[in-house]
VEXFI-779103 format. One record per residue: residue in three letters; x, y, z of N, C-alpha, C, O in turn. Coordinates in steps of 0.2 Angstrom, whole numbers, plus 5000, padded with zeros to 4 digits. Layout:
! residues N
ALAXYZXYZXYZXYZ/...
//
This chain:
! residues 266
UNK508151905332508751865331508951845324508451835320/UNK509551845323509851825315509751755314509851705318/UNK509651745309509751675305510251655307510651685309/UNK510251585307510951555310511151495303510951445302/UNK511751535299511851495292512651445294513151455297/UNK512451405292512851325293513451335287513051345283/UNK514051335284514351325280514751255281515051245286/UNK514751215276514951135279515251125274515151155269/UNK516051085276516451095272516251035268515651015270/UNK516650995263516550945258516350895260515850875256/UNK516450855266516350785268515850775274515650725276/UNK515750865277515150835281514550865277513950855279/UNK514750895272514050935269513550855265512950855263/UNK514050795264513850745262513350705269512950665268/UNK513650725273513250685279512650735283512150715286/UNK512750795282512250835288511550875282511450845277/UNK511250925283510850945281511150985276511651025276/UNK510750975272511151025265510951105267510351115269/UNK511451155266511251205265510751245260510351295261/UNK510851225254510551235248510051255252509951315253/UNK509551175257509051205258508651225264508051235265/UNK509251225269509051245277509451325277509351365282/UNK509751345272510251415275509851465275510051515279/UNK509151465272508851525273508151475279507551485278/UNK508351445283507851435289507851445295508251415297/UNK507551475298507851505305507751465311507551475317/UNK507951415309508051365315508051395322507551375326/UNK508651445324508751455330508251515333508151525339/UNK507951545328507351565332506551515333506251515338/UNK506351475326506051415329506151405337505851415342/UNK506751385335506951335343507051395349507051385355/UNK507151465347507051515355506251535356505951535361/UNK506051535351505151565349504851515345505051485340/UNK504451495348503951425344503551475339503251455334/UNK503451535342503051585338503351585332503051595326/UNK503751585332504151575323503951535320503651535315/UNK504051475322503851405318504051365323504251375328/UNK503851275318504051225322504751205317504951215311/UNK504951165321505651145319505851065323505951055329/UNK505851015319506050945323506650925318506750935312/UNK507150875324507650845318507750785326507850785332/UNK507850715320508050655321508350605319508350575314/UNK508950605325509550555322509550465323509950425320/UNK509050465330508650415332509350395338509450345341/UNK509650445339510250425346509950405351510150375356/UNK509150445350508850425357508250395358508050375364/UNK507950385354507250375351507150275352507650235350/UNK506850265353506650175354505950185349505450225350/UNK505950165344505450185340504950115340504350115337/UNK505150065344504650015348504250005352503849965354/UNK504550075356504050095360503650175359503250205363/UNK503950195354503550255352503950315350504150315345/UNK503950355355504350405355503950475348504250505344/UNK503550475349503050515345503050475337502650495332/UNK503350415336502950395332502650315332502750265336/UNK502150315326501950245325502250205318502350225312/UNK502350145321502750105317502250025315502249985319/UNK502050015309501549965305501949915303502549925303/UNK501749875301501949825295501549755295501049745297/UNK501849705292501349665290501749595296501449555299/UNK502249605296502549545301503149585304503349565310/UNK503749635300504549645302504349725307503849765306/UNK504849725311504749775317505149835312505549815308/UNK505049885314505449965314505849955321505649955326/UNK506349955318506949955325507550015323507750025318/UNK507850035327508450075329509050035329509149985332/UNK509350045325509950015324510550055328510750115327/UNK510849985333511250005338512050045334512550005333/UNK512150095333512550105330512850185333512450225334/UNK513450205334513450265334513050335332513050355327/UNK512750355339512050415336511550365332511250395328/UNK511450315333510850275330510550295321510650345318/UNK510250235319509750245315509350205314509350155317/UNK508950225309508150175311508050135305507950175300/UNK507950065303507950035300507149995297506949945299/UNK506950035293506150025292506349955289506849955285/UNK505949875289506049815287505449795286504949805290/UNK505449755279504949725280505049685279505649665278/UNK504449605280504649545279504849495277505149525273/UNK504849455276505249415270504749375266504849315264/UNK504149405264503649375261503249435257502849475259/UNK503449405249502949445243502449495248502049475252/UNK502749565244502249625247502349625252501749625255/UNK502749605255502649635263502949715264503449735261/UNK502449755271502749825269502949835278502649815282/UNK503549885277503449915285503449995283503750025278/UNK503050025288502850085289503150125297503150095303/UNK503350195295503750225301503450315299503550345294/UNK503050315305502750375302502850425311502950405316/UNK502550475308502550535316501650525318501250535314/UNK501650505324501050505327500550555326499950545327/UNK500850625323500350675322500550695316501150695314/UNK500150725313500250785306500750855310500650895314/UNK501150845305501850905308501650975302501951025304/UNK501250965297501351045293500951015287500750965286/UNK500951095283500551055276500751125270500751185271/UNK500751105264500751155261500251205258500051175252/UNK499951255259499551285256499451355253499851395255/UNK499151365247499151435243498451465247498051495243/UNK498251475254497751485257498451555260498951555262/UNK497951625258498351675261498151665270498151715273/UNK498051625272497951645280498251585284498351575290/UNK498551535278498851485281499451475277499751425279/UNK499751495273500451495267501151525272501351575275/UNK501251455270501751455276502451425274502451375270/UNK503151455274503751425271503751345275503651335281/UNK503951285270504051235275504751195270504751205264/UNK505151155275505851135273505851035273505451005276/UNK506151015272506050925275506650925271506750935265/UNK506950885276507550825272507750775274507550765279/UNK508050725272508150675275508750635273508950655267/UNK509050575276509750555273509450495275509150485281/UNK509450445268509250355269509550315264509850345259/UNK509550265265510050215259509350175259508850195261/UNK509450115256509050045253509750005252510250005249/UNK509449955256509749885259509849865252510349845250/UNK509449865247509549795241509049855236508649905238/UNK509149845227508949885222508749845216508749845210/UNK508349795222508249725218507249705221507149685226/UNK506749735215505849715218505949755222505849715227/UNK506049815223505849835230505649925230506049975227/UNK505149925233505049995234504850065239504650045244/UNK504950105239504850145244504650225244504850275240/UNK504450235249504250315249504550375255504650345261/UNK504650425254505050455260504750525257504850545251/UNK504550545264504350625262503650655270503650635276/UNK503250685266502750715270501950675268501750675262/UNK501650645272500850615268500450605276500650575281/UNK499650625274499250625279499350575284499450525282/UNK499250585290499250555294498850485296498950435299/UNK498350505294497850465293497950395286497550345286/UNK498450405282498750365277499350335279499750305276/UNK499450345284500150295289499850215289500150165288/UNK498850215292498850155293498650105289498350055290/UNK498750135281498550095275499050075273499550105274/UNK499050005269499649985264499650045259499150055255/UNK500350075260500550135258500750155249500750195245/UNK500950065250501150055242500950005240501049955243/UNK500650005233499949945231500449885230501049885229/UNK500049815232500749745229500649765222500349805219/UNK501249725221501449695215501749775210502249785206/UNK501549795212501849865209502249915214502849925211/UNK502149935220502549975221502150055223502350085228/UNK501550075218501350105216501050165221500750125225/UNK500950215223500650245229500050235228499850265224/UNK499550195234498850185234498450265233498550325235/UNK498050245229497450305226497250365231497250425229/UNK497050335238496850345241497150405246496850435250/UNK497950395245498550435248498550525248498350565243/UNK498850535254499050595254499650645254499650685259/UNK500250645249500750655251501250695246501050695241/UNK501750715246502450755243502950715245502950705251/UNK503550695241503950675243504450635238504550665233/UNK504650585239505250545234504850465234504750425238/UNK504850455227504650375228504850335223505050365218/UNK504950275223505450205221504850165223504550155229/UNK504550125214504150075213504550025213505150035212/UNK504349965214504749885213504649895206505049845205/UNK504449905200504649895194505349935193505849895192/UNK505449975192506050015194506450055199506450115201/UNK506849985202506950005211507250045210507050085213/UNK507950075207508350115206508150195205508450235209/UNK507750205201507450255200506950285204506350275205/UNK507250325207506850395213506750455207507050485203/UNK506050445209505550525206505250555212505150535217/UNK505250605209504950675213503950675214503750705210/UNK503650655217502950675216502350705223502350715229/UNK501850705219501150735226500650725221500550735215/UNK500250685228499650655227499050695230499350735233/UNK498550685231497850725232497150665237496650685240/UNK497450605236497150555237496450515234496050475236/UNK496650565225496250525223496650505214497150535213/UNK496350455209496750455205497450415207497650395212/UNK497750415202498650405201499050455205498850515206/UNK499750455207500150495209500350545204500350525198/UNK500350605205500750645199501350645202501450655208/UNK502050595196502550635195502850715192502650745187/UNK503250725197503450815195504050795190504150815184/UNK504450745193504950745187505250645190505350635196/UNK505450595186505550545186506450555186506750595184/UNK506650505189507450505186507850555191508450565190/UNK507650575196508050625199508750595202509350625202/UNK508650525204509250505207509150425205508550405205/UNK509650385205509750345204510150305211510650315213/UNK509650235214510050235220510350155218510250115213/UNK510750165225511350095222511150075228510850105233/UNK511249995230511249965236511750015242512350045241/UNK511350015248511850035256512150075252512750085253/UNK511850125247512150195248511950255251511350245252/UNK512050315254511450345256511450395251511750405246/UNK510950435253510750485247510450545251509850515253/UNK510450595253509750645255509550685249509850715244/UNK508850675253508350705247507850755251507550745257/UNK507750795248507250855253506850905248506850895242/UNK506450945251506150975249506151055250506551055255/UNK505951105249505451175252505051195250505151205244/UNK504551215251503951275247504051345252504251345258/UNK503851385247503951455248503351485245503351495239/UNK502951515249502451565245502651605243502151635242/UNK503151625243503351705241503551685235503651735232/UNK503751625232504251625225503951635222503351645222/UNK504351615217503851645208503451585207503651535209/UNK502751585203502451545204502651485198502251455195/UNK503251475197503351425193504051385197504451335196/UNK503951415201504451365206504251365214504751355217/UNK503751365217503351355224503551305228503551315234/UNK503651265225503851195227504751155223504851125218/UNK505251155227505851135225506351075229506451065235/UNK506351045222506550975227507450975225507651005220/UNK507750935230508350925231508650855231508350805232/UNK509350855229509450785230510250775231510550765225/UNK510550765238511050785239511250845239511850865240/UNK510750885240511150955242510951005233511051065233/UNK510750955228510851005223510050995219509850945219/UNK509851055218509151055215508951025211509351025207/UNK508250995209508350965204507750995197507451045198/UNK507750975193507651025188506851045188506551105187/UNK506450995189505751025188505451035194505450995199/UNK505051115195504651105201504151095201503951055196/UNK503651125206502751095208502651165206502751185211/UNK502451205202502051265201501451285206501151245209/UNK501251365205500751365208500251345207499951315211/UNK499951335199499551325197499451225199498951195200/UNK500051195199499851145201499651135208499251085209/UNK499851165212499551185222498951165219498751105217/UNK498551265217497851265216497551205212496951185212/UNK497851165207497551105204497151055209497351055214/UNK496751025207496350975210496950905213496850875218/UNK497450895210497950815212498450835216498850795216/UNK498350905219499050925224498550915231497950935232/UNK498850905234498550895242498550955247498850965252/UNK498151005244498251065245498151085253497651055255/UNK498551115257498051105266497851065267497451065271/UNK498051015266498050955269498650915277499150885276/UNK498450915280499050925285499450855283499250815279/UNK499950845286500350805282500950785288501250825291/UNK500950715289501450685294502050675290502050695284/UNK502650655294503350625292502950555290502550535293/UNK503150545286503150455283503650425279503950465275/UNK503850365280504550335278504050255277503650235281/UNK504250215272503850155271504350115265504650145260/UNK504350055265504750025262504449945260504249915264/UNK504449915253504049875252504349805247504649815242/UNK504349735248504549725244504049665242503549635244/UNK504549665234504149645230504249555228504049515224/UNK504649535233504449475232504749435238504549465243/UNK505049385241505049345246505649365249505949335254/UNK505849415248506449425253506349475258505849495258/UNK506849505263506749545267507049625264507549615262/UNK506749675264507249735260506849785267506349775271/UNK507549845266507649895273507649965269508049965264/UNK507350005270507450085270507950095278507650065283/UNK508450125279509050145283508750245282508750275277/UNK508550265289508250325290509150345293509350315298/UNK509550385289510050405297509750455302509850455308/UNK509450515296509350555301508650615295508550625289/UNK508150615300507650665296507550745299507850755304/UNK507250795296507250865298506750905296506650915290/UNK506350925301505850975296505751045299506051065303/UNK505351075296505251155299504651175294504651155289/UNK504251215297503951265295503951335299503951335305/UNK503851395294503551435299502551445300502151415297/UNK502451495305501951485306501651565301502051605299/UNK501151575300500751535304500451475300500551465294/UNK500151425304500051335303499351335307499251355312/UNK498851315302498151305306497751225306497251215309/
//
């Protein structure tokens, strides 16, 4: 079966999955042969994320809820009380990325979110063990990703809410930032931001992040996979978390998330 390549004119390419970095994925065979890979995508039209629906949803007092809206979307909130966090994760580890020739597998993630307010508040969106869904994901008073975390993805400290960096952590130590600065967010705007790793690329580029559809300048190298601070094989859930940094209530707005890998996946 042929690749199925999406060409989006101006105004939905702002709203649906960027080509940049789905045109080379084979979705529609995914979805006829599972033997190709797996492939999921969520716009929450259908999803009650309060009672489940393959994910688990945390926090310290405010609900993960579906916002009643045309084709839905999901509203990560957190409390209205210093550090308060909500968390919205997938029930199970969905893929992982590895330089192991028996398990090096292409995999894709993207996602379209805004932030309610760009005032003490922080947040993460990306891929991170499954098993680090039931922790405070991001430390008080900073924002910071707890030590102990597993993850690739885009993150926004409460010291500087505005400022989305690129990073992957290993679960121990500090977060490695790939590159700080990638995007710049403003209140109730959206933005998508994604990723792909490719074992087959050159090994100074394995890892390539996006944002809006357009690449952005630093990757994860091989040699950083095989480094000790990449979370190498490590199987890795959807995770979306949102945190604020002082008495008010602040929302991460999911519209719609996407991922895929091929196999083989072990």
């Amino acid at each position: 079966m042929a690749n199925y390549t999406v060409t989006y004119e101006a105004a939905g390419e702002a709203y649906g999955p960027s080509p940049s970095i789905w045109g080379d994925c084979p979705i529609l065979e995914m979805t006829a042969d599972p033997r190709v890979g797996c492939q999921m995508y969520d716009d929450f039209s259908l999803s009650n994320i309060e009672n489940g629906d393959g994910y688990q949803a945390l926090g310290d007092t405010a609900p993960v809820y579906v916002v009643d809206t045309l084709e839905g979307r999901v509203s990560v909130t957190t409390g209205g009380t210093n550090n308060h966090q909500s968390i919205l994760g997938t029930a199970v580890d969905i893929g992982h990325i590895s330089d192991l020739e028996a398990e090096a597998a292409e995999l894709w993630f993207e996602a379209r979110v805004k932030m309610s307010s760009v005032a003490d508040y922080g947040m993460f969106i990306g891929l991170a063990a499954e098993a680090d869904i039931a922790t405070d994901f991001l430390d008080d008073n900073s924002g910071d990703i707890v030590t102990t975390a597993n993850c690739v993805g885009f993150h926004v400290a409460t010291a500087a809410p505005t400022t989305v960096r690129t990073v992957y952590h290993n679960g121990s130590g500090e977060a490695t930032a790939v590159e700080s600065g990638v995007h710049t967010m403003a209140a109730s705007a959206y933005v998508r931001l994604g990723f792909k790793y490719d074992p087959a690329a050159e090994d100074a580029e394995k890892v390539r992040f996006f944002v809006n559809g357009v690449e952005t300048t630093t990757k994860v190298t091989a040699a950083n996979i095989a480094a000790a601070t990449f979370p190498d094989s490590v199987n890795l859930a959807f995770l979306a978390t949102a945190k604020t940094g002082e008495g008010v209530t602040k929302s991460l707005v999911i519209d719609w998330w996407r991922f895929a890998q091929r196999k083989p996946r072990v």
